[in-house]
N, C-alpha and C positions, 0 to 999 in steps of 0.2 A: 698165961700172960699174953697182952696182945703187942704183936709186933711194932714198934715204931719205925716209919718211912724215914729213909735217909733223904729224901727230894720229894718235892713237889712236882707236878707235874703243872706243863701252861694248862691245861683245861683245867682241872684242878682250879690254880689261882685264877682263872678267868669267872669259875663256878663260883668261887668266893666272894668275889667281888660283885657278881650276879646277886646273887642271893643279900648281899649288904647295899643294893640301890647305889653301886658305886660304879660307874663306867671301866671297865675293865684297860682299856687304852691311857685312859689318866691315870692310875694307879703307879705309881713310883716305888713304894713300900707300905706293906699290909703290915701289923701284927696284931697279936690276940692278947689278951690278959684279960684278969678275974673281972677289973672294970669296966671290960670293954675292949671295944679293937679302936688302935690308931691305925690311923692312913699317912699317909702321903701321897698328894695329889700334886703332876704336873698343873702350873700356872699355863693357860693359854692366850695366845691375843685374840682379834677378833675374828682373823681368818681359821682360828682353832689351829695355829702351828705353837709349839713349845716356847715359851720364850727363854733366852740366856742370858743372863747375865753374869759380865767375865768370860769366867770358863764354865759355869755351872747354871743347870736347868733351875728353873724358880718353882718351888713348890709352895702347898698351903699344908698345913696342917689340918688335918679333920680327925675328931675324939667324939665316937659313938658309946655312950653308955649304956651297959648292960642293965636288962629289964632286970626286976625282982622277982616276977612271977616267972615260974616254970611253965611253959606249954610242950604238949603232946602231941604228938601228931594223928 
């Protein structure tokens, strides 16, 4: 049986985010599911600082769907 990780490592999510054409600094929350992974992306302005709103950073939502073909490497 293979061991499951109690943590992620930052390289790790940074590698993930890589590999998903997602800027690793915008990334707020990653998950995976059978559909596909959501995101959440920090909202930025135009000088690329976070924006707040209240107390809380503005995100977007982003939902990649998962292909149906299998590929191999």
């Amino acid at each position: 049986m293979t061991t499951i990780p109690t943590e992620v490592t930052l390289d790790q999510r940074r590698a993930a985010c890589r590999a998903l054409g997602l800027p690793p600094a915008m990334v707020a929350n990653l998950s995976l599911a059978r559909e596909g992974v959501r995101a959440s992306l920090y909202v930025l302005d135009r000088e690329g600082r976070r924006i707040v709103h209240g107390e809380q950073l503005l995100t977007a939502a982003v939902h990649i769907s998962a292909a149906e073909e299998v590929t191999t490497p």
